[in-house]
C-alpha positions in Angstrom: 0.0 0.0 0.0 2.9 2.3 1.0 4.3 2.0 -2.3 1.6 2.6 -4.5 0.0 5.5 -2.6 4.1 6.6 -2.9 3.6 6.6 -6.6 0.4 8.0 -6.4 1.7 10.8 -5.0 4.8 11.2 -6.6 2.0 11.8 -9.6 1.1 14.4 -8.3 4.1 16.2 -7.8 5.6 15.4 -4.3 9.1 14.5 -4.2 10.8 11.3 -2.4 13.2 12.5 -0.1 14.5 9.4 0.9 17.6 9.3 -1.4 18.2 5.4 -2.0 14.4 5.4 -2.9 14.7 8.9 -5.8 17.5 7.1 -7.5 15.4 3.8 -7.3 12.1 5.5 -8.0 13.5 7.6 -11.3 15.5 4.4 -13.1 13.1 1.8 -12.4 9.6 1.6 -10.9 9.3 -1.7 -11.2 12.5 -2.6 -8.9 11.5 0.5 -6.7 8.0 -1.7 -6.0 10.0 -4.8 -5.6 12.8 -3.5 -3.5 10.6 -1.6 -1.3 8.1 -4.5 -0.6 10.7 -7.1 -0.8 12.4 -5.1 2.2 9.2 -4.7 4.2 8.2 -8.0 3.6 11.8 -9.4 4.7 11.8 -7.3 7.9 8.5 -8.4 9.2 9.3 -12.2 8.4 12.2 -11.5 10.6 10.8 -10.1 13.2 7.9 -12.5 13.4 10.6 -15.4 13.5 12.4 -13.7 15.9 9.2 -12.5 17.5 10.3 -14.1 21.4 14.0 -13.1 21.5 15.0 -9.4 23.2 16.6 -6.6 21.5 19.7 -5.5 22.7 18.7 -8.1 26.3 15.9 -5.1 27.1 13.1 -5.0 24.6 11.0 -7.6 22.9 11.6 -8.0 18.9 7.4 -8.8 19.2 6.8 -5.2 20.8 9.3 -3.6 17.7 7.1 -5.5 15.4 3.6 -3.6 17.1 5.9 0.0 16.3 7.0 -0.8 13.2 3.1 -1.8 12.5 2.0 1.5 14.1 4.3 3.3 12.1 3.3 2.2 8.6 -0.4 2.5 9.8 0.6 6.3 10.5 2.6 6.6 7.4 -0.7 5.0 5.3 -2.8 7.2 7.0 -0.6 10.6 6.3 -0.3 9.7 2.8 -4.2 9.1 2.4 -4.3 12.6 4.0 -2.0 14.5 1.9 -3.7 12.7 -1.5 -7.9 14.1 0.3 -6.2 17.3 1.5 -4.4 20.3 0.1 -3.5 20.9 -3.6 -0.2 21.6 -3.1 1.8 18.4 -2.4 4.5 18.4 0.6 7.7 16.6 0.2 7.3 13.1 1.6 
């Protein structure tokens, strides 16, 4: 989702400021979808295996996983704002 409302977006004349992701983004689209789900995808596997070990011996990878989910729920939810709200397009 994160990556299409990302291209939606960059449609309509926001910029990617995440620099790995422009150069990606402006040579390929296709390996800027696969890269960027292929990466989430990976890092959630990952912490789902890993979900019952501790981070650094103090924090559980299971409560990472519930932040990095709360995060991409904000992130969804700030791009579905930005494409109902204003006319002129922040930089993501």
């Amino acid at each position: 989702m994160d990556a299409f409302l990302t291209m939606l977006l960059l449609q309509g004349g926001a910029d990617e400021v995440n620099p790995i992701m422009a150069v990606l983004i402006y040579r390929s689209v296709a390996m800027f979808a696969v890269l960027k789900m292929g990466m989430t995808g990976l890092g959630v596997v990952l912490m789902v295996f890993l979900a019952r070990y501790r981070f650094m011996r103090l924090l559980r990878v299971e409560w990472v996983l519930y932040g990095v989910l709360t995060a991409y729920a904000g992130l969804i939810w700030y791009e579905i704002w930005i494409i109902k709200g204003p006319v002129d397009l922040p930089t993501l």
